[in-house]
C-alpha atoms as a printed R data frame, in Angstrom:
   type eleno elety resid chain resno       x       y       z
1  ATOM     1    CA   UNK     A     1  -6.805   5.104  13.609
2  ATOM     2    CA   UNK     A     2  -3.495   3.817  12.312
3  ATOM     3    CA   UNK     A     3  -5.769   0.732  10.807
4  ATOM     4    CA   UNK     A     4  -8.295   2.857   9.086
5  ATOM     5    CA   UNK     A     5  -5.321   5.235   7.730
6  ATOM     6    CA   UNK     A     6  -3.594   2.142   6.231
7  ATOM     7    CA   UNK     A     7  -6.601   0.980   4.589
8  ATOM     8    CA   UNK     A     8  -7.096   4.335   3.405
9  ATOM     9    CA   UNK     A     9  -3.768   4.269   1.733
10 ATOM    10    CA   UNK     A    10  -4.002   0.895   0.438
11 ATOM    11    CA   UNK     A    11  -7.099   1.886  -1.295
12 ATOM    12    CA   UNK     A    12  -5.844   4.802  -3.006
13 ATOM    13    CA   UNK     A    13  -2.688   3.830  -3.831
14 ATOM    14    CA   UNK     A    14  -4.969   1.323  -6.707
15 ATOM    15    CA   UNK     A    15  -6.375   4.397  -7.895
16 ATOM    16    CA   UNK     A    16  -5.248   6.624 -10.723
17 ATOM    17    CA   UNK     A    17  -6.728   9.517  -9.092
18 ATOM    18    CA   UNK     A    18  -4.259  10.248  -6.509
19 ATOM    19    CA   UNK     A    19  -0.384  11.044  -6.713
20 ATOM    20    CA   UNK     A    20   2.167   9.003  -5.433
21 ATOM    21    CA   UNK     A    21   3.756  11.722  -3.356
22 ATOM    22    CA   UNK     A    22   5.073  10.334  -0.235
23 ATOM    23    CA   UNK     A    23   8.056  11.454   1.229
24 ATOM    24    CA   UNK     A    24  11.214   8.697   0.358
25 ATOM    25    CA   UNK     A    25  12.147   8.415   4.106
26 ATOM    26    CA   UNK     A    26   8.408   6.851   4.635
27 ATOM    27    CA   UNK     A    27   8.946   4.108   2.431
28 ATOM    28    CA   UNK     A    28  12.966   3.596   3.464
29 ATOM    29    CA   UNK     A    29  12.259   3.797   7.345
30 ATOM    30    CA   UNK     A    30   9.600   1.257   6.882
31 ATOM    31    CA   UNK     A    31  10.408  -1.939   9.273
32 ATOM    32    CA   UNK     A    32  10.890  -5.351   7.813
33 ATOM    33    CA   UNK     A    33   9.203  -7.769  10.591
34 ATOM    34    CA   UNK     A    34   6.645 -10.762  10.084
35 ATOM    35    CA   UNK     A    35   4.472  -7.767   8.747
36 ATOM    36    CA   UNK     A    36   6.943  -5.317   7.298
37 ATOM    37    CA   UNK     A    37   7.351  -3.891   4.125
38 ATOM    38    CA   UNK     A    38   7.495  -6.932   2.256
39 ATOM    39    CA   UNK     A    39   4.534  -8.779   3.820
40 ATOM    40    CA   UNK     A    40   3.034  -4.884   2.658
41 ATOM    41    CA   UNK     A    41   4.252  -5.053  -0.761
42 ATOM    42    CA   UNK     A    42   3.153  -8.545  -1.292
43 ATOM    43    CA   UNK     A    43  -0.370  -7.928  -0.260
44 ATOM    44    CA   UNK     A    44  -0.240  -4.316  -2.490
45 ATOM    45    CA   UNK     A    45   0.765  -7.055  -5.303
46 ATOM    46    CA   UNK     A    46  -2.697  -9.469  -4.587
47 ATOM    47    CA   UNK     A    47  -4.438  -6.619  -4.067
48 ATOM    48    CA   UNK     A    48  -4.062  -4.519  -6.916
49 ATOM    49    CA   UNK     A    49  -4.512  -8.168  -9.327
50 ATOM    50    CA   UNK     A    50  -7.660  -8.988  -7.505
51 ATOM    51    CA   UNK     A    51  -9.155  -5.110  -8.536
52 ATOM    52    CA   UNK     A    52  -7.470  -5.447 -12.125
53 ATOM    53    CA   UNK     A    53  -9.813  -8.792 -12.549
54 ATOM    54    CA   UNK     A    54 -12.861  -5.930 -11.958
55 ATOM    55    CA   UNK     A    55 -12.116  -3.942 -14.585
């Protein structure tokens, strides 16, 4: 479940029909491993280029 929910939230966080309301503490709690928040943000940054070249 925790895959499909990130996935989920990957998804909509490229699209201008949903709010960007997640609590701070979910984004400042985040760990920083081999796949931690920047692995995550790095990934949100290839992501979201790859889906602007659709447009």
């Amino acid at each position: 479940m925790d895959t499909i929910s990130a996935c989920a939230l990957g998804i909509a966080s490229l699209s201008e029909e949903y709010k960007n309301d997640l609590p701070r503490f979910l984004y400042d709690e985040l760990e920083n491993n081999d796949y931690g928040k920047d692995y995550l943000i790095e990934r949100a940054k290839q992501l979201h280029s790859i889906v602007l070249t659709f447009k």
